[in-house]
C-alpha atoms as one frame of an Amber mdcrd trajectory, in Angstrom:
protein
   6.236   6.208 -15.585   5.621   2.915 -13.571   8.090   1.576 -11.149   9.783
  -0.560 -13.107  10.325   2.111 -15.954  11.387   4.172 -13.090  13.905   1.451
 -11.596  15.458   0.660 -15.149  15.791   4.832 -15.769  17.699   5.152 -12.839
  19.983   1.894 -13.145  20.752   3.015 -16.806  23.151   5.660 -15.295  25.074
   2.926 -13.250  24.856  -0.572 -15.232  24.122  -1.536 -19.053  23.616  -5.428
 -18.217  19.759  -5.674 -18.534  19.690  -8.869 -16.924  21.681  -7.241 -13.654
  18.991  -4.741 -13.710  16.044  -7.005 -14.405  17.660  -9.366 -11.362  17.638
  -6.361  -9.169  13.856  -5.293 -10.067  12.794  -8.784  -9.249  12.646  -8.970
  -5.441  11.690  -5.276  -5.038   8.783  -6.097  -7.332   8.243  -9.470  -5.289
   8.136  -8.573  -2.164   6.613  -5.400  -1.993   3.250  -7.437  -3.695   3.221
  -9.721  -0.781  -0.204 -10.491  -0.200  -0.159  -9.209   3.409   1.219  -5.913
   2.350  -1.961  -3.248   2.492  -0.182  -0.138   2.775   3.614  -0.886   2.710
   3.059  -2.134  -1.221   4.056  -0.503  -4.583   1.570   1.524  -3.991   3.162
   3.276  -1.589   6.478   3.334  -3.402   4.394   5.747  -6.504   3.376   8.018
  -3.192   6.653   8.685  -2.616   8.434   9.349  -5.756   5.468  11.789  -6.359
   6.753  13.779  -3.619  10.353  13.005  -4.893   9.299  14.489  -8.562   7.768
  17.274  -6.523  10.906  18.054  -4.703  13.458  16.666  -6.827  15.290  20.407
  -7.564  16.060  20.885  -3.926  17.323  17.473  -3.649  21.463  17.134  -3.394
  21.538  13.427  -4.664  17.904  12.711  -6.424  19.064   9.363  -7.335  20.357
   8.526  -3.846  16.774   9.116  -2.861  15.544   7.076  -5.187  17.398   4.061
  -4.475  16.627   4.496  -0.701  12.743   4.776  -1.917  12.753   1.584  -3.560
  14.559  -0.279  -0.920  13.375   1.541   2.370  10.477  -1.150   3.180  11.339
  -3.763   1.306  11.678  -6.030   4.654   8.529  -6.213   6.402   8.108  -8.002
   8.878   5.719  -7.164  11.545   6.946  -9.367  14.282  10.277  -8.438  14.499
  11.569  -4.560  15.280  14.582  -4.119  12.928  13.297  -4.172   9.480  14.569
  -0.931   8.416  18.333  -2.297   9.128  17.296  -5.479   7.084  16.009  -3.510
   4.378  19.244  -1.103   4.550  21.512  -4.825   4.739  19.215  -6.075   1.594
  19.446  -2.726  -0.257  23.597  -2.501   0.337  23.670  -6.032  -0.513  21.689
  -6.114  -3.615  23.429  -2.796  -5.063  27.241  -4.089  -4.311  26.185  -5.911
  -7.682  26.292  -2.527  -9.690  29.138   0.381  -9.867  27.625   2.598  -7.212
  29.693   5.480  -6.264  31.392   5.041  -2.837  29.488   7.602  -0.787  26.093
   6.516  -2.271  25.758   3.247  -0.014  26.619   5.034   3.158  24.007   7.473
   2.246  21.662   4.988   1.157  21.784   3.247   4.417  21.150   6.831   6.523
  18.072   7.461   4.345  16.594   4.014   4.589  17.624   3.961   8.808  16.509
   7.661   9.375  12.515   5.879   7.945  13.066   4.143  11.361  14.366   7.252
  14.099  12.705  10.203  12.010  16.016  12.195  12.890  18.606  13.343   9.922
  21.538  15.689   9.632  21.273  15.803   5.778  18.390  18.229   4.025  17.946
  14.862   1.420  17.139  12.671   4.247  14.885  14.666   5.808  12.974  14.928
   3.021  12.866  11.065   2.636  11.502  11.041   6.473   8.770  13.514   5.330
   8.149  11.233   2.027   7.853   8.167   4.198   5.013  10.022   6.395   3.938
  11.832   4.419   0.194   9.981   4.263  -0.302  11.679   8.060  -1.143  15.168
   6.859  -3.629  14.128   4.269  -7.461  14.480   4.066  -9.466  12.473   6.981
 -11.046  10.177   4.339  -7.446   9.338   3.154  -6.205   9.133   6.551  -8.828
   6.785   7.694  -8.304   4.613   5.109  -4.370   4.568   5.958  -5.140   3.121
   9.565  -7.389   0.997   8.214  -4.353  -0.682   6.089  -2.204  -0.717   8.783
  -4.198  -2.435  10.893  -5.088  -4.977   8.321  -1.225  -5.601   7.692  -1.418
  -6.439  11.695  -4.186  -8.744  11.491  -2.839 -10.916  13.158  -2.455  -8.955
  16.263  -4.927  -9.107  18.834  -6.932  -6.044  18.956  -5.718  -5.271  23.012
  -2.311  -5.823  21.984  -2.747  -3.412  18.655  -4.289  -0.512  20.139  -1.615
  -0.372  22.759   0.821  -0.264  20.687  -1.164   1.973  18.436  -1.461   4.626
  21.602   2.513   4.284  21.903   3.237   5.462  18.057   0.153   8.112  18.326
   1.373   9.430  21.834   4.980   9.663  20.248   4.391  11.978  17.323   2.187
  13.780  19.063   4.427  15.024  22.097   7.205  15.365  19.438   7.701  19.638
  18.222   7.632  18.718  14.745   6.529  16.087  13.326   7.916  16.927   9.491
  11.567  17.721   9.421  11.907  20.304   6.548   9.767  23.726   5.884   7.891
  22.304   3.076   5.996  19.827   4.769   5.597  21.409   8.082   3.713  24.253
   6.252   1.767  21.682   4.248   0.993  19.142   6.529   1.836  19.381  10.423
  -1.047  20.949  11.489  -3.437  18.205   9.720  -1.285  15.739  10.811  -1.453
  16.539  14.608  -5.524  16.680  14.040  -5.174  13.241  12.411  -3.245  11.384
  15.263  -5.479  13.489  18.021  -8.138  12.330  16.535  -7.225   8.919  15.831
  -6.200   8.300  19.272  -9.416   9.777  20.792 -10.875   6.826  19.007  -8.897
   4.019  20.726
């Protein structure tokens, strides 16, 4: 299923209009192919509902999840420091249009702001931090290739600038316990994860 199947699946629950649903689809669709975009794209939006069809069953809300997946980067901005409350304002903004149930846009907004602090209360938002970082604990070819889209989304940073604030976001996870917030992950990907940033910051 491609995102836009996916994103007219889950609306189907909540709105019949098609052209509500097709008007919500279009921005996610547009911004997230922003030329600039080399990791924060759709592409990373299919990583993460992989691990959501992977862990849907222990999931509370699955389509709480989803929303916040769809909606969690979709400001991107990297001058600025608060795009994960834009994208939560965009995402509570955009879904007032449909017949959400109360307690989803509160939740919604946790999920999307808990991409930004790593800390959650609720087992569903943890698991949407561990989504969103998910691409630490893989392979060191797939890893590489990661930093090597980040830095290309920050281009336009000079390279002194970049690698200090590279060290700070290395240095961070690194002197935190855990860097995955629910069992699952932390068996399947802490320990290549803390070899990953070690490593990468050995480089810098």
């Amino acid at each position: 299923m491609n995102l836009q199947e996916r994103f007219k699946s889950l609306m189907a629950s909540y709105e019949s209009s098609e052209d509500i649903i097709e008007d919500l689809w279009s921005p996610i669709h547009e911004f997230y192919r922003k030329k600039e975009r080399a990791y924060h794209n759709l592409n990373h939006l299919q990583e993460l509902f992989k691990y959501h069809d992977l862990y849907k069953t222990q999931l509370s809300s699955p389509d709480i999840v989803s929303f916040s997946i769809f909606y969690h980067d979709i400001i991107y901005d990297i001058w600025k420091k608060d795009n994960e409350e834009k994208s939560a304002e965009f995402a509570l903004r955009e879904l007032q249009k449909i017949d959400l149930p109360a307690p989803f846009y509160k939740e919604i907004e946790n999920q999307i702001l808990a991409t930004k602090t790593h800390q959650a209360e609720s087992l569903d938002s943890k698991f949407m931090i561990d989504f969103d970082l998910s691409i630490l604990g893989q392979s060191n070819e797939i890893y590489i290739d990661y930093t090597k889209k980040i830095r290309k989304e920050y281009r336009l940073i000079p390279s002194i600038l970049y690698k200090k604030g590279r060290k700070k976001v290395l240095k961070h996870f690194l002197a935190k316990e855990n860097i995955y917030s629910t069992v699952p992950f932390k068996n399947l990907y802490e320990k290549q994860a803390k070899e990953n940033l070690a490593n990468e910051l050995k480089t810098i």
